[in-house]
C-alpha positions as CSV (number, residue, x, y, z in Angstrom):
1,X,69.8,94.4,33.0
2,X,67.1,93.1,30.6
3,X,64.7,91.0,30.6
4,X,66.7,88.0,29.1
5,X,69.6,88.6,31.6
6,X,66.7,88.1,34.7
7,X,65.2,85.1,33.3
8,X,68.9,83.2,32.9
9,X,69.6,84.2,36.3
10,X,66.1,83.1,37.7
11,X,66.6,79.7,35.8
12,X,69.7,79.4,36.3
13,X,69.0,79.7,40.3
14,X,65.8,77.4,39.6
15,X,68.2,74.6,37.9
16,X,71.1,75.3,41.1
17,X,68.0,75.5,43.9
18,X,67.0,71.9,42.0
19,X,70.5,70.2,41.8
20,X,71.0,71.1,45.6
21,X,68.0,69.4,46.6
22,X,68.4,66.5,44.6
23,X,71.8,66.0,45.9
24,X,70.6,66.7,49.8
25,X,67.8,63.8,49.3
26,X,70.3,61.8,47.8
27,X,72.7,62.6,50.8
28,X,69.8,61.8,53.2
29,X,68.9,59.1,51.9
30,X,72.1,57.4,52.1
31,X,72.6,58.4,55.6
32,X,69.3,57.3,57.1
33,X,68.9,53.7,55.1
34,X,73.1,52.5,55.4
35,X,75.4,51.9,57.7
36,X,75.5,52.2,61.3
37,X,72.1,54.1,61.0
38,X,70.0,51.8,59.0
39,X,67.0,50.7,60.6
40,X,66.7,47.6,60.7
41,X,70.3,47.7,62.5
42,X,68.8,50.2,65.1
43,X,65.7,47.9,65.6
44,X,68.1,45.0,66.0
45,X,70.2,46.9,68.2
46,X,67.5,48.3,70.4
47,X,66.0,44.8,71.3
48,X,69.0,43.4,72.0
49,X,69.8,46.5,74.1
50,X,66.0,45.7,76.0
51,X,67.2,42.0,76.4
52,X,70.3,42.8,78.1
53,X,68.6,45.3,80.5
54,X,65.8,43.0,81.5
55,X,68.6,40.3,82.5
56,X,70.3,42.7,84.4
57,X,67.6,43.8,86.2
58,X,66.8,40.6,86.4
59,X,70.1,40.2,88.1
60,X,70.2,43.1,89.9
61,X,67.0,42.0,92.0
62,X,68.2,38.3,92.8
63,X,71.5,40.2,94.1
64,X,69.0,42.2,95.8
65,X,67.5,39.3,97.1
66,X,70.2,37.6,98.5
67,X,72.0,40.5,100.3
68,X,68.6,41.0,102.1
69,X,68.5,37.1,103.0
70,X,72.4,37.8,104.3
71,X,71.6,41.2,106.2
72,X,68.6,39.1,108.1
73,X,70.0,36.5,108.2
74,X,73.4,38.6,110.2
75,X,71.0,41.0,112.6
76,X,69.1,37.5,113.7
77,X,72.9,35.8,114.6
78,X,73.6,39.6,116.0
79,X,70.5,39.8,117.9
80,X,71.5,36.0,119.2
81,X,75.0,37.1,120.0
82,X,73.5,39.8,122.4
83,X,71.0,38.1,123.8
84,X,73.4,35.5,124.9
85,X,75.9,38.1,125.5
86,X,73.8,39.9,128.1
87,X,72.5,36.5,129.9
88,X,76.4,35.8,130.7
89,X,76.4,39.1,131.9
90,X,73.8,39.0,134.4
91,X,75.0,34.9,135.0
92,X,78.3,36.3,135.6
93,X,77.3,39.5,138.1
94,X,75.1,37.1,140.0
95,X,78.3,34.4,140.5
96,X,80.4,37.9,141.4
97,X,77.3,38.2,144.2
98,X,77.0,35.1,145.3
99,X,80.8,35.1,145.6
100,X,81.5,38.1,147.5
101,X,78.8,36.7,150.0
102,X,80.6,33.6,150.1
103,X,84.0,35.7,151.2
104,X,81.9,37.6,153.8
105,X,80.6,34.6,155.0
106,X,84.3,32.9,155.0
107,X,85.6,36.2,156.4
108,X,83.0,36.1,159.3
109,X,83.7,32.5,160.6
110,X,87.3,33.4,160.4
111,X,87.1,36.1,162.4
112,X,85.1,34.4,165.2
């Protein structure tokens, strides 16, 4: 191989390297400023993405809100149910008492 045979291949590899890049910026290019990926579109896309999450969270905390309001609201009427609950309870086992003494007291004038 000569000299002249080295320096085609060397330009010609200089010229293919050169054409390659070209056409890979080109490629680039058109990838990152069209299309789905363009971006203005990403911008747009991102803020309304950051809307939408702030009402839902927005959402998500009045649901929040209002299942706590429910759940207090339910142990307060649960805490009233027992209360209640256990004054009949006690009302009822002291009618039992006074009942039974009744009966013994019946029982005793009967018998005498």
């Amino acid at each position: 191989m000569d000299r002249t045979d080295l320096t085609l291949i060397i330009g010609s590899a200089l010229v293919t390297a050169v054409i390659i890049g070209w056409t890979l910026r080109w490629f680039f290019d058109r990838m990152n400023t069209t299309g789905p990926m363009a971006s203005d579109d990403v911008v747009a896309r991102m803020r309304e993405a950051e809307a939408a999450q702030a009402i839902a969270e927005a959402h998500a905390v009045e649901v929040e809100s209002t299942a706590r309001n429910s759940e207090n609201q339910l142990h307060a009427e649960l805490d009233a149910a027992m209360t209640g609950l256990g004054n009949a309870r006690r009302e009822s086992e002291q009618w039992r008492t006074e009942a039974e003494a009744w009966r013994t007291e019946v029982d005793e004038l009967r018998g005498h």
